[in-house]
PDB file of N, H, CA, C and O in Angstrom:
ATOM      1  N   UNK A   1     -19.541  22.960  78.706  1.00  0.00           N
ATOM      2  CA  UNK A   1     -18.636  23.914  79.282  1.00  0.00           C
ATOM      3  C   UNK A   1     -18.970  24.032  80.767  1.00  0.00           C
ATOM      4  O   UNK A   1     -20.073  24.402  81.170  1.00  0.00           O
ATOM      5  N   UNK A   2     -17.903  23.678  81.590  1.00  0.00           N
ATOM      6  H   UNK A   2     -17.007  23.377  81.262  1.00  0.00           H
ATOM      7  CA  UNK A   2     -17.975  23.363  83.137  1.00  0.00           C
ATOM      8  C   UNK A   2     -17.479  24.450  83.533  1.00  0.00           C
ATOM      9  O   UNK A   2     -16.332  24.488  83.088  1.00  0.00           O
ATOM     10  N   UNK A   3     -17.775  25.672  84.324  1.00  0.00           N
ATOM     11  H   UNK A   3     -18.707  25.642  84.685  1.00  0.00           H
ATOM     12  CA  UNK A   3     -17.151  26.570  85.210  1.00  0.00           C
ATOM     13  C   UNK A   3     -17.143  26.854  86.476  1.00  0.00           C
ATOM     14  O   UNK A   3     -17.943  27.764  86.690  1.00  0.00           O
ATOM     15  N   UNK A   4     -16.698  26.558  87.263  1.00  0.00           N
ATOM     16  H   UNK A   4     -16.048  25.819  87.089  1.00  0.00           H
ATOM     17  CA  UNK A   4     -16.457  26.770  89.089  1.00  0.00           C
ATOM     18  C   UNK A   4     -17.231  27.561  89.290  1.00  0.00           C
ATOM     19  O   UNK A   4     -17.369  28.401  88.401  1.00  0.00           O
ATOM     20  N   UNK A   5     -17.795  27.640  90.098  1.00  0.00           N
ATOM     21  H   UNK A   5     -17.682  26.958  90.821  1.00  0.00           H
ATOM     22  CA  UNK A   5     -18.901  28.363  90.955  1.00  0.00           C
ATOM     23  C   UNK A   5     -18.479  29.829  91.134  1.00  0.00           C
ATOM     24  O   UNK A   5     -19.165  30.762  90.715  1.00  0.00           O
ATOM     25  N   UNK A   6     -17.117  30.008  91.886  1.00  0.00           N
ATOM     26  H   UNK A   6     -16.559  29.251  92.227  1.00  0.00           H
ATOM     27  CA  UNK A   6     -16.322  31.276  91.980  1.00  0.00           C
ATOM     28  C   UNK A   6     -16.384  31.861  90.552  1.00  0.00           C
ATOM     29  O   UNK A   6     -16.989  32.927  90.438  1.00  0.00           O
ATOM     30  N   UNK A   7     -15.985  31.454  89.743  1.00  0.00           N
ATOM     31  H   UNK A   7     -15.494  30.588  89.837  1.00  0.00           H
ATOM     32  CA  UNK A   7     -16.081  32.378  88.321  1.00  0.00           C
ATOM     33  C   UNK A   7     -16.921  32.613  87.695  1.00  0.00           C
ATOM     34  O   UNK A   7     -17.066  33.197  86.621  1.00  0.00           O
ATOM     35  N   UNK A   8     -17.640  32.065  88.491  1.00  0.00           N
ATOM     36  H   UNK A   8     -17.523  31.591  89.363  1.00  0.00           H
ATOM     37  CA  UNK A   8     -19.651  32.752  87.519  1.00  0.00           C
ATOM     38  C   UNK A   8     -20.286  33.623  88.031  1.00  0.00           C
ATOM     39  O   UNK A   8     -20.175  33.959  89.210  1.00  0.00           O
ATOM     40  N   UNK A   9     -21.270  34.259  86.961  1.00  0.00           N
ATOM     41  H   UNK A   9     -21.360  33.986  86.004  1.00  0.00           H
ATOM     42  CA  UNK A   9     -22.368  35.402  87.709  1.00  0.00           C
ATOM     43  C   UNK A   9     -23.736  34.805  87.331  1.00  0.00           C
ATOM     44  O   UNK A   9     -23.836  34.362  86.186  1.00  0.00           O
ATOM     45  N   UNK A  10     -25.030  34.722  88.324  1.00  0.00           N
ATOM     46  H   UNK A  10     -24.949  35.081  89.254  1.00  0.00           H
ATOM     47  CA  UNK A  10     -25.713  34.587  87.492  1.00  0.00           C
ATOM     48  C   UNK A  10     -26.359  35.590  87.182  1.00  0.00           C
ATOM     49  O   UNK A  10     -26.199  36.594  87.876  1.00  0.00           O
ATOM     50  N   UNK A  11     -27.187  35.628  86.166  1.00  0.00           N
ATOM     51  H   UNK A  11     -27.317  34.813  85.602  1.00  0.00           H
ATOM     52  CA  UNK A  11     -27.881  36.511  85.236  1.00  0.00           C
ATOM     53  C   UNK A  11     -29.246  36.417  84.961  1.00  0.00           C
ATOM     54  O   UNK A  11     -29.565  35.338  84.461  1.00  0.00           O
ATOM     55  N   UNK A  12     -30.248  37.305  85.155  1.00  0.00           N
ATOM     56  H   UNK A  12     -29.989  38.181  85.561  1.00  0.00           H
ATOM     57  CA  UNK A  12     -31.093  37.230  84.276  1.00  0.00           C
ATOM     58  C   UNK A  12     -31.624  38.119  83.243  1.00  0.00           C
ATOM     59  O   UNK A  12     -32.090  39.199  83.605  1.00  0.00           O
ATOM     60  N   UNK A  13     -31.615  37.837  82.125  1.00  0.00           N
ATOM     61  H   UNK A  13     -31.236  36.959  81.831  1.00  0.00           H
ATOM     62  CA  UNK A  13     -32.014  38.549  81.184  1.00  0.00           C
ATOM     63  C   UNK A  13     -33.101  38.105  80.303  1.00  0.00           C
ATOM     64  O   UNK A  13     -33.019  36.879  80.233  1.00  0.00           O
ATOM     65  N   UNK A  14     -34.209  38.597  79.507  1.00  0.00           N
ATOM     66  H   UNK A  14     -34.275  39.593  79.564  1.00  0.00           H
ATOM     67  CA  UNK A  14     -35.195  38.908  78.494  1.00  0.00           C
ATOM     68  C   UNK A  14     -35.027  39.014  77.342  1.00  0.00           C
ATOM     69  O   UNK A  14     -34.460  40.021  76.919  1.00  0.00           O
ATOM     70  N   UNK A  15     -35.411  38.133  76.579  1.00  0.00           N
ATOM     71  H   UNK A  15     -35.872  37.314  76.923  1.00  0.00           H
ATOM     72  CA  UNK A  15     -34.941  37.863  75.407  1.00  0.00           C
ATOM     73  C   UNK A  15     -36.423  37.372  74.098  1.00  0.00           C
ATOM     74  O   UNK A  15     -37.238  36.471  74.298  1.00  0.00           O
ATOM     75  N   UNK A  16     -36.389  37.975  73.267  1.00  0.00           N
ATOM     76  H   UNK A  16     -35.727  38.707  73.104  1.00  0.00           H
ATOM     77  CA  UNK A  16     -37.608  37.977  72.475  1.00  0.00           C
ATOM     78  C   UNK A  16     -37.557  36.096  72.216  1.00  0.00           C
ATOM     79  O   UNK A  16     -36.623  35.595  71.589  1.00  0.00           O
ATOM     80  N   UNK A  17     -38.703  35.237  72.807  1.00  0.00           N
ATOM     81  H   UNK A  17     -39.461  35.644  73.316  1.00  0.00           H
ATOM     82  CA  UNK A  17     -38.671  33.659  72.321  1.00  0.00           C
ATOM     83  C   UNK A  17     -38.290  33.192  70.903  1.00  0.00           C
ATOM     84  O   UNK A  17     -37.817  32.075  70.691  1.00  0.00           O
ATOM     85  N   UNK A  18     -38.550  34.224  69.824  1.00  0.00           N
ATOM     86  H   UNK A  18     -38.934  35.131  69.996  1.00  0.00           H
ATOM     87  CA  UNK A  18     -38.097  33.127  68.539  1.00  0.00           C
ATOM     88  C   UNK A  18     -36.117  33.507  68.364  1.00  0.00           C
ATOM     89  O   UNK A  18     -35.296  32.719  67.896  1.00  0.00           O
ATOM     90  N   UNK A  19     -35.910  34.511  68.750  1.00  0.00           N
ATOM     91  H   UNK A  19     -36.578  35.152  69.130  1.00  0.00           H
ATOM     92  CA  UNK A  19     -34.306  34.487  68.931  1.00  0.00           C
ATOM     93  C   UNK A  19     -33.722  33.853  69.985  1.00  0.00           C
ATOM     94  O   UNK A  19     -32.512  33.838  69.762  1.00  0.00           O
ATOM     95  N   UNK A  20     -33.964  33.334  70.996  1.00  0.00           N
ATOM     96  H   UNK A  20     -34.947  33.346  71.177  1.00  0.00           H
ATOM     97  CA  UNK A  20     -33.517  32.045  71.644  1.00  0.00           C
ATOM     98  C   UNK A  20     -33.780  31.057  71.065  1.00  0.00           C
ATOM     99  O   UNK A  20     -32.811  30.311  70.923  1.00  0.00           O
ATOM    100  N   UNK A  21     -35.402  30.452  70.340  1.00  0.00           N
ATOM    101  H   UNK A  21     -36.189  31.058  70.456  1.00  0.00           H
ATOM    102  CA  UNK A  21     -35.473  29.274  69.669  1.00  0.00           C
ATOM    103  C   UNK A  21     -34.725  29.041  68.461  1.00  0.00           C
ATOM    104  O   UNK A  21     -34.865  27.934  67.941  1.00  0.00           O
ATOM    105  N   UNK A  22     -34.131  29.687  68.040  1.00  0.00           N
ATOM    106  H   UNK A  22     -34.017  30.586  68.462  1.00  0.00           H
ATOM    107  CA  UNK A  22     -32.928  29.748  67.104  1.00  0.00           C
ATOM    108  C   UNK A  22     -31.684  30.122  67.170  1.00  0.00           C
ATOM    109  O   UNK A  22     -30.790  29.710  66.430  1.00  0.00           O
ATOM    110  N   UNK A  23     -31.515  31.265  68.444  1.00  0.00           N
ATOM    111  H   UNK A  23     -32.241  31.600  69.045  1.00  0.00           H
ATOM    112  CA  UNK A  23     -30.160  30.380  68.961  1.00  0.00           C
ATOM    113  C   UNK A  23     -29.809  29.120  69.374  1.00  0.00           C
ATOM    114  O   UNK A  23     -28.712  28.659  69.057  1.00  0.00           O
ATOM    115  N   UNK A  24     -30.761  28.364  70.183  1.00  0.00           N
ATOM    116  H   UNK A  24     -31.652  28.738  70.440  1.00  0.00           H
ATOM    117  CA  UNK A  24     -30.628  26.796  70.759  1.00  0.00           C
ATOM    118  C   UNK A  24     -30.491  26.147  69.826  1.00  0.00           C
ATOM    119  O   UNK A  24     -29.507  25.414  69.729  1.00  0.00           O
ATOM    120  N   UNK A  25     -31.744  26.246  68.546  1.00  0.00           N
ATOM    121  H   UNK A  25     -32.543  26.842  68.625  1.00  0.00           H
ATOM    122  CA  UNK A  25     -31.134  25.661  66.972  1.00  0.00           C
ATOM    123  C   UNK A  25     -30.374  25.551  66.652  1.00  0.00           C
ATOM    124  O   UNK A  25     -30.116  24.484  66.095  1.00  0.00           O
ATOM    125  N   UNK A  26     -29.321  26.671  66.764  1.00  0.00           N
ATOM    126  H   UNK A  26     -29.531  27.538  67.217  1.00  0.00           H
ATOM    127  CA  UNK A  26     -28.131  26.482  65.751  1.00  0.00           C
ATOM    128  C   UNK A  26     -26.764  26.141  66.690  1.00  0.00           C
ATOM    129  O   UNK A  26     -25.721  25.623  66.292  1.00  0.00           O
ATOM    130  N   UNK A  27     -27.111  26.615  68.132  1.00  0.00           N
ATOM    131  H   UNK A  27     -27.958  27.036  68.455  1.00  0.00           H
ATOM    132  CA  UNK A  27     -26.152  25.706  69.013  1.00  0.00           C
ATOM    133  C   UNK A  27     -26.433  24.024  69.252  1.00  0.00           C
ATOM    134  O   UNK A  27     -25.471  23.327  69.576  1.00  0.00           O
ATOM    135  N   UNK A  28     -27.131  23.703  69.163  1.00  0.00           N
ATOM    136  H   UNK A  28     -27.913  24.269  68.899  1.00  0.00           H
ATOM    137  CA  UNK A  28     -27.554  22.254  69.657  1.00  0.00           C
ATOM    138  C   UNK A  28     -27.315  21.628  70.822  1.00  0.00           C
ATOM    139  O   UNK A  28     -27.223  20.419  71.031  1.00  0.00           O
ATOM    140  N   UNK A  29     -27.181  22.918  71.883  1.00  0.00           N
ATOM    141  H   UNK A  29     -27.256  23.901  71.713  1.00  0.00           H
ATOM    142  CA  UNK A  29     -26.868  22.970  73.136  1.00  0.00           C
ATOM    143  C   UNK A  29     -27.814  23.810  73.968  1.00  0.00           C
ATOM    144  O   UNK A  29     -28.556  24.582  73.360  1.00  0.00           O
ATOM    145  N   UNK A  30     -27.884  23.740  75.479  1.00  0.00           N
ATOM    146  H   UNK A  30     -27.282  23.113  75.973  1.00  0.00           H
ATOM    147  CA  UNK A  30     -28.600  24.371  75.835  1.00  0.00           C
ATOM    148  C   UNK A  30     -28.971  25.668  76.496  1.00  0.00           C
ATOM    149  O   UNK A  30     -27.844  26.165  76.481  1.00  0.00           O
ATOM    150  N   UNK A  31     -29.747  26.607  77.081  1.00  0.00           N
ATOM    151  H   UNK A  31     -30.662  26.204  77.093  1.00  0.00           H
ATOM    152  CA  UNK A  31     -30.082  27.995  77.228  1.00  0.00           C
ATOM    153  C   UNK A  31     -28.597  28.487  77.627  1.00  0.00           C
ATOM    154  O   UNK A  31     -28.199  29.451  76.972  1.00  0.00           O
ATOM    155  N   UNK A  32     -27.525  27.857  78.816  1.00  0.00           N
ATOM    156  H   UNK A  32     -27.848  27.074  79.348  1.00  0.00           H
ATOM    157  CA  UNK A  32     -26.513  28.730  79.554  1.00  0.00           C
ATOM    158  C   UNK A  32     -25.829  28.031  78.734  1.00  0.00           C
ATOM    159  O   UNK A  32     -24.870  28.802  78.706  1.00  0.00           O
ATOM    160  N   UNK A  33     -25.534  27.220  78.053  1.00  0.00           N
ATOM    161  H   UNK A  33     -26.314  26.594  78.075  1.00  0.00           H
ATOM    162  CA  UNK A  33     -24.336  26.995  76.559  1.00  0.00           C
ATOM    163  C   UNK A  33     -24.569  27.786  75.515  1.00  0.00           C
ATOM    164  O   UNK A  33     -23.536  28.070  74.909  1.00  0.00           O
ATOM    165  N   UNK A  34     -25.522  28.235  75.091  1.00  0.00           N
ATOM    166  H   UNK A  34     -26.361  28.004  75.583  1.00  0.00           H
ATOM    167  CA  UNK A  34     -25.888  29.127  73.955  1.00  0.00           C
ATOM    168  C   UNK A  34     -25.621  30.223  74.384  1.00  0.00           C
ATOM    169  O   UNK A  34     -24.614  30.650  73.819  1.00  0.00           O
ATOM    170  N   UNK A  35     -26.068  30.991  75.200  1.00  0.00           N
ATOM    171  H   UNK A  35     -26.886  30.644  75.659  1.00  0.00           H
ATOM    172  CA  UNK A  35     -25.987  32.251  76.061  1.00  0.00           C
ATOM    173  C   UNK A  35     -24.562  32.324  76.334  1.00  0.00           C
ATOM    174  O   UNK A  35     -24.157  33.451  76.048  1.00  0.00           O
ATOM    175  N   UNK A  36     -23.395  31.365  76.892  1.00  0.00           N
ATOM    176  H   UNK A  36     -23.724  30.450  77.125  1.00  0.00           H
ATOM    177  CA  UNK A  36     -22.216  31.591  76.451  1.00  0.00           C
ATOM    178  C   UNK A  36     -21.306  31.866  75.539  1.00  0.00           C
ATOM    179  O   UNK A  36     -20.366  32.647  75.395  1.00  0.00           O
ATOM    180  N   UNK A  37     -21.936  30.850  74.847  1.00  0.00           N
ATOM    181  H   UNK A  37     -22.700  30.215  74.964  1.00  0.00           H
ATOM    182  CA  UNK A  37     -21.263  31.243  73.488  1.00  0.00           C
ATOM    183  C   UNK A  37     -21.528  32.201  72.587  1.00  0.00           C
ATOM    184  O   UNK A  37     -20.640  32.545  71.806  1.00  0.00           O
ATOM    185  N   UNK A  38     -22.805  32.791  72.551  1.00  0.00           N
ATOM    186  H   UNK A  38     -23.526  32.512  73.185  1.00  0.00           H
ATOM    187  CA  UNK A  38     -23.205  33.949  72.251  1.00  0.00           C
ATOM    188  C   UNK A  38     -22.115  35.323  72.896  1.00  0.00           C
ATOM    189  O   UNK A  38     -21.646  36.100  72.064  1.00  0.00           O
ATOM    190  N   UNK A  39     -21.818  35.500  74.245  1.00  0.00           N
ATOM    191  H   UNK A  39     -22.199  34.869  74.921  1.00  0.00           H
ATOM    192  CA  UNK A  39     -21.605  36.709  75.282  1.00  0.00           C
ATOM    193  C   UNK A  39     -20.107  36.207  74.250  1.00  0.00           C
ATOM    194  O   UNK A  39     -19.748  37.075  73.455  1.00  0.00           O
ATOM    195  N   UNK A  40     -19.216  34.786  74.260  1.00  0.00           N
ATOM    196  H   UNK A  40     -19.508  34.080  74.906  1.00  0.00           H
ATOM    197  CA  UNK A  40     -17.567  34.870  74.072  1.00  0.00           C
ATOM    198  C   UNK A  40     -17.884  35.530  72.503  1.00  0.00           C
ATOM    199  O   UNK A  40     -16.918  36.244  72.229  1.00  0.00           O
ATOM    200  N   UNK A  41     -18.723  35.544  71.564  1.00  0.00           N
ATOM    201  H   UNK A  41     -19.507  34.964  71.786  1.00  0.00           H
ATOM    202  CA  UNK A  41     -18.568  36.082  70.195  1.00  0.00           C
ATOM    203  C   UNK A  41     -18.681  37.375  70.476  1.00  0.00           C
ATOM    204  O   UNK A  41     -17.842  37.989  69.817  1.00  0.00           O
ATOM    205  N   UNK A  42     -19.408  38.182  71.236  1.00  0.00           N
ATOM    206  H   UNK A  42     -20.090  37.684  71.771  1.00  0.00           H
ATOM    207  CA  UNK A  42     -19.531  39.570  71.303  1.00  0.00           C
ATOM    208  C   UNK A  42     -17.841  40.002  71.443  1.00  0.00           C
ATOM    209  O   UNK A  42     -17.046  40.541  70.673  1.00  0.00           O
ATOM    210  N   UNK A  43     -17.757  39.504  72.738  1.00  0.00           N
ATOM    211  H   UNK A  43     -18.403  39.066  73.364  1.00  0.00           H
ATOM    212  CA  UNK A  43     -16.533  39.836  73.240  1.00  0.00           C
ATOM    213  C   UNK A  43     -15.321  39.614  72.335  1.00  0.00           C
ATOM    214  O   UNK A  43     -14.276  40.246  72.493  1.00  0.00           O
ATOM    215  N   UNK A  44     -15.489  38.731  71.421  1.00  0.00           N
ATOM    216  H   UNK A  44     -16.338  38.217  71.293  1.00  0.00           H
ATOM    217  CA  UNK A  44     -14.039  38.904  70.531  1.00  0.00           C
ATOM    218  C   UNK A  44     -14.210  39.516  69.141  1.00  0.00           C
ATOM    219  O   UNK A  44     -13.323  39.629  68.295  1.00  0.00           O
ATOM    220  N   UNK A  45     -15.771  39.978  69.012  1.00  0.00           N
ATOM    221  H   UNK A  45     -16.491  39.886  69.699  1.00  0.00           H
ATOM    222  CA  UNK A  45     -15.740  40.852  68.008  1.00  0.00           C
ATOM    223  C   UNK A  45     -14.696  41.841  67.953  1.00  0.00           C
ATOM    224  O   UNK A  45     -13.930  41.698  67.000  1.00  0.00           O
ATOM    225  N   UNK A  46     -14.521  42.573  68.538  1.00  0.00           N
ATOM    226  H   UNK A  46     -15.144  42.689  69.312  1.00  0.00           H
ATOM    227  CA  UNK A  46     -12.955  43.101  68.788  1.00  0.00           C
ATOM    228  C   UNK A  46     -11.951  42.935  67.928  1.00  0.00           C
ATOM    229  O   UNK A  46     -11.674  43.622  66.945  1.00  0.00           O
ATOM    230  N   UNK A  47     -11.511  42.151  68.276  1.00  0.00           N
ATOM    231  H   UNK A  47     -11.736  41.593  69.074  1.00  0.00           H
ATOM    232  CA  UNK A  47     -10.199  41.513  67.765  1.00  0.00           C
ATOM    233  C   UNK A  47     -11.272  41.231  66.290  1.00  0.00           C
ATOM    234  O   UNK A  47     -11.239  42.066  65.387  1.00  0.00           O
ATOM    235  N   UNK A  48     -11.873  40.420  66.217  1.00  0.00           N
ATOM    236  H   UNK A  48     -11.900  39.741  66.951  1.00  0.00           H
ATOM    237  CA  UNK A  48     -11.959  40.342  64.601  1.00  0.00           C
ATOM    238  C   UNK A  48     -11.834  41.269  63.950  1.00  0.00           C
ATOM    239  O   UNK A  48     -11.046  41.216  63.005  1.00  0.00           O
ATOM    240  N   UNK A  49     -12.632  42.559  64.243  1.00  0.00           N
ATOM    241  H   UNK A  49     -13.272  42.603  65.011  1.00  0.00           H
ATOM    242  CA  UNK A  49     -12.612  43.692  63.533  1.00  0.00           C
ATOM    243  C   UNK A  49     -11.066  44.030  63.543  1.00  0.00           C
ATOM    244  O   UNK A  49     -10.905  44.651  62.492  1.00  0.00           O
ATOM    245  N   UNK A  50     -10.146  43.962  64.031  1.00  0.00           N
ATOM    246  H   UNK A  50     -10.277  43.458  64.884  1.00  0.00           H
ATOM    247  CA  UNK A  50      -9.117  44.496  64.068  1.00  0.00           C
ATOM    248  C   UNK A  50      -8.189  43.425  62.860  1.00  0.00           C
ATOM    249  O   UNK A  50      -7.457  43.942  62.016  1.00  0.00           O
ATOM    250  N   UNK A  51      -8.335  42.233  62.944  1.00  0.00           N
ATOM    251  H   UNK A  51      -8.929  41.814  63.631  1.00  0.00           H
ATOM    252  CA  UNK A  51      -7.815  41.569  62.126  1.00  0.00           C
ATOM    253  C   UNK A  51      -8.410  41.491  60.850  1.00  0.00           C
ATOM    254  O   UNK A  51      -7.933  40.737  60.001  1.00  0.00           O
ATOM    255  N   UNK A  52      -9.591  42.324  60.580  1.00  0.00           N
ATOM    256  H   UNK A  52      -9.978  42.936  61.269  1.00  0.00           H
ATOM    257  CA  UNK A  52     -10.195  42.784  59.059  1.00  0.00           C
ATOM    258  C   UNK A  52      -9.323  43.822  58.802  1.00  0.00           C
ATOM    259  O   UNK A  52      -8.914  43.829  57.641  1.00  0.00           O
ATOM    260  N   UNK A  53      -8.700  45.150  59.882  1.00  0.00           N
ATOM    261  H   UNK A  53      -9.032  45.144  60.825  1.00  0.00           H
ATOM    262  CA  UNK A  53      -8.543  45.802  59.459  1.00  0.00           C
ATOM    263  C   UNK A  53      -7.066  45.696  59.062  1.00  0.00           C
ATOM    264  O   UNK A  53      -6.653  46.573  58.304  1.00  0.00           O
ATOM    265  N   UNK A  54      -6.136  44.662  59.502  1.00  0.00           N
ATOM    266  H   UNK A  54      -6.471  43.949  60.118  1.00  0.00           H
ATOM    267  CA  UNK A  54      -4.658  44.318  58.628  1.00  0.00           C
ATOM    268  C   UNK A  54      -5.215  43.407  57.336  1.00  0.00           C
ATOM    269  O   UNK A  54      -4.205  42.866  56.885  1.00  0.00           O
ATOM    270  N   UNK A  55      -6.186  43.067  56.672  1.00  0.00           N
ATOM    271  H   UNK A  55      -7.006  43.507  57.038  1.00  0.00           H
ATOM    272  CA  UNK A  55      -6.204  42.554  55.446  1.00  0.00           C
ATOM    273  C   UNK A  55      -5.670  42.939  54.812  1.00  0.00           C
ATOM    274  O   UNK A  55      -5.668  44.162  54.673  1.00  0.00           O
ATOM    275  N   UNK A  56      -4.881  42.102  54.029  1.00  0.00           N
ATOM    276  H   UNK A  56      -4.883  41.108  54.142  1.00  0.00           H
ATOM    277  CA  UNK A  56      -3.671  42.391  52.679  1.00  0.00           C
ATOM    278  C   UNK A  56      -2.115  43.048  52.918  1.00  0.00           C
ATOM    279  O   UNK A  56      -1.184  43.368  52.179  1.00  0.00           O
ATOM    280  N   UNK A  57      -2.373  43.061  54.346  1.00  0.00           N
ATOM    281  H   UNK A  57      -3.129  42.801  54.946  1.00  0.00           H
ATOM    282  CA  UNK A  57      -0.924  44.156  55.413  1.00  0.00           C
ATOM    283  C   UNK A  57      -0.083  42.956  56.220  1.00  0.00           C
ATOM    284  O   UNK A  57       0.910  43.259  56.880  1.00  0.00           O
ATOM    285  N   UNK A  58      -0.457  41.845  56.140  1.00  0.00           N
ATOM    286  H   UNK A  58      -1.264  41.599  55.603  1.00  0.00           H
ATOM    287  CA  UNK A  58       0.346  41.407  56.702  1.00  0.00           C
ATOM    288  C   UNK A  58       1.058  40.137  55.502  1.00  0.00           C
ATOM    289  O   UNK A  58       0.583  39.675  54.464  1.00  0.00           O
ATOM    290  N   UNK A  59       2.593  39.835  56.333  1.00  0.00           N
ATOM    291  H   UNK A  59       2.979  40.211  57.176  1.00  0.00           H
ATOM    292  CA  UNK A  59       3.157  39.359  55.395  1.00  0.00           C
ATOM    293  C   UNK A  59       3.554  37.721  55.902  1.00  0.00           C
ATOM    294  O   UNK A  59       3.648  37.543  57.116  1.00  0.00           O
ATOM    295  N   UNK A  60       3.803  36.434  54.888  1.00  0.00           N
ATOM    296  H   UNK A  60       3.726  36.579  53.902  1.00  0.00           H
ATOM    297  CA  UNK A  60       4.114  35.448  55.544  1.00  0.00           C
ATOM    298  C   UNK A  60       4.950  35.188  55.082  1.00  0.00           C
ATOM    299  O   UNK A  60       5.120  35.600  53.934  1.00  0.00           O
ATOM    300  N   UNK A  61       6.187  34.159  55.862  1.00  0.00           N
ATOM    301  H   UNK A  61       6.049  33.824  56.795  1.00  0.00           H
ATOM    302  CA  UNK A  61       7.241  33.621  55.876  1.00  0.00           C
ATOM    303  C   UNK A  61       6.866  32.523  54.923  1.00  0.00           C
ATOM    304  O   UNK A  61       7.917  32.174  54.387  1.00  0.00           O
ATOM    305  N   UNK A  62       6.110  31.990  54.574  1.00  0.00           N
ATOM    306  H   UNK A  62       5.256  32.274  55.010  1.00  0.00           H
ATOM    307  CA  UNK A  62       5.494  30.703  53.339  1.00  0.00           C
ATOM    308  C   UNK A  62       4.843  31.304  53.033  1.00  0.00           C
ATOM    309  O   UNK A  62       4.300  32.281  53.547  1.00  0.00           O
ATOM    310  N   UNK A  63       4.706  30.494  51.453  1.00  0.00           N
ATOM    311  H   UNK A  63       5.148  29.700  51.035  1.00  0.00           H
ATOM    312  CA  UNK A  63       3.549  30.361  50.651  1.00  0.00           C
ATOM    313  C   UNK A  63       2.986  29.750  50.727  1.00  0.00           C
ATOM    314  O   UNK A  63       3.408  28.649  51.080  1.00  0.00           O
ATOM    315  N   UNK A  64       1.195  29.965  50.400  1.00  0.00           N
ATOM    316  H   UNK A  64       0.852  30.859  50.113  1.00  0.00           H
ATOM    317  CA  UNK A  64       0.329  29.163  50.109  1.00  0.00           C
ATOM    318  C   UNK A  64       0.452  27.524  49.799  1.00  0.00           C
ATOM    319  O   UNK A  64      -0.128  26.527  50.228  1.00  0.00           O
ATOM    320  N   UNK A  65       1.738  27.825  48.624  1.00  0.00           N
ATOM    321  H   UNK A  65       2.210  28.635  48.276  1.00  0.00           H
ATOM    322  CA  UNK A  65       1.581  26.129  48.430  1.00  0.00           C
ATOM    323  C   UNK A  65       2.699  25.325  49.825  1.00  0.00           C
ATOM    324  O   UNK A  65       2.389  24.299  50.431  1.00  0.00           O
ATOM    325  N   UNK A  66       3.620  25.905  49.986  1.00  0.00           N
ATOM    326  H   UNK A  66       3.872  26.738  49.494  1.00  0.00           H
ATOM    327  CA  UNK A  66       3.919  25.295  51.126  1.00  0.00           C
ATOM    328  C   UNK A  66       3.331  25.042  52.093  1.00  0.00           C
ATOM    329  O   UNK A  66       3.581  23.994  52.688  1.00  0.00           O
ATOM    330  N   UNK A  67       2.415  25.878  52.528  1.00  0.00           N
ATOM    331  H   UNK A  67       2.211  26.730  52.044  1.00  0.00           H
ATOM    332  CA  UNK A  67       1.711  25.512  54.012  1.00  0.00           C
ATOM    333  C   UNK A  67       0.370  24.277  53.736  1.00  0.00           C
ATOM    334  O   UNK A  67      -0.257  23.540  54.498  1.00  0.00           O
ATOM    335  N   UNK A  68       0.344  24.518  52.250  1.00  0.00           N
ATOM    336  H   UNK A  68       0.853  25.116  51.632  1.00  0.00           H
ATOM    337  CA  UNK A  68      -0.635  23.252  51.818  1.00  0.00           C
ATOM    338  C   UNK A  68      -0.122  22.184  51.596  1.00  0.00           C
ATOM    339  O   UNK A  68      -0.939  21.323  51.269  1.00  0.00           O
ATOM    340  N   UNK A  69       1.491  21.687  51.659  1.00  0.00           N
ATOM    341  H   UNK A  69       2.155  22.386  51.925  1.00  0.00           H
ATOM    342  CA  UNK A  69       2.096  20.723  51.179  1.00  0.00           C
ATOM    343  C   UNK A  69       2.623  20.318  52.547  1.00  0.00           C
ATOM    344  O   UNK A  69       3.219  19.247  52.662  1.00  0.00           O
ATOM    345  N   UNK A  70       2.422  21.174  53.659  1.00  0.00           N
ATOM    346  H   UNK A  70       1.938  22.044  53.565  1.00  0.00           H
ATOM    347  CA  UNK A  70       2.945  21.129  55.243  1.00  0.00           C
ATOM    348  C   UNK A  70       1.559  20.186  55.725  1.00  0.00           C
ATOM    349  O   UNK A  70       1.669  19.751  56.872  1.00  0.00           O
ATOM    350  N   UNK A  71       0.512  19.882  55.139  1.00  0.00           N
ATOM    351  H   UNK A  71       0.423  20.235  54.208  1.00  0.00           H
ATOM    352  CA  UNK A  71      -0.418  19.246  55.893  1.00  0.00           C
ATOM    353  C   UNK A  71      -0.066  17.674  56.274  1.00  0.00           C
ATOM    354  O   UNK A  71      -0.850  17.013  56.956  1.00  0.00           O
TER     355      UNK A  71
END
């Protein structure tokens, strides 16, 4: 993930070593790729929670088996 100079901040922050050595684990990328992708999940926690909270409320124009027969 490449970002222009203008649209970045840098940062420093403190972070307990075995929760970075297992964030980098499970990204397979490195400290400012993990650390990104970490900050974009916070940030759309949001919206997830909000799309837990229409479970079973919303309605679709297809069914199941159609959209499986649309592949």
């Amino acid at each position: 993930m490449r970002v222009a100079m203008e649209t970045t901040r840098k940062i420093t922050v403190e972070v307990p070593l075995a929760v970075l050595e297992k964030a980098l684990g499970a990204s397979g990328t490195g400290v400012t790729q993990t650390v990104c992708a970490g900050l974009q999940l916070v940030a759309a926690s949001g919206t997830y929670a909000h799309l837990r909270k229409l479970r079973g409320r919303v309605r679709f124009s297809r069914t199941a088996a159609e959209l499986k027969a649309d592949r």
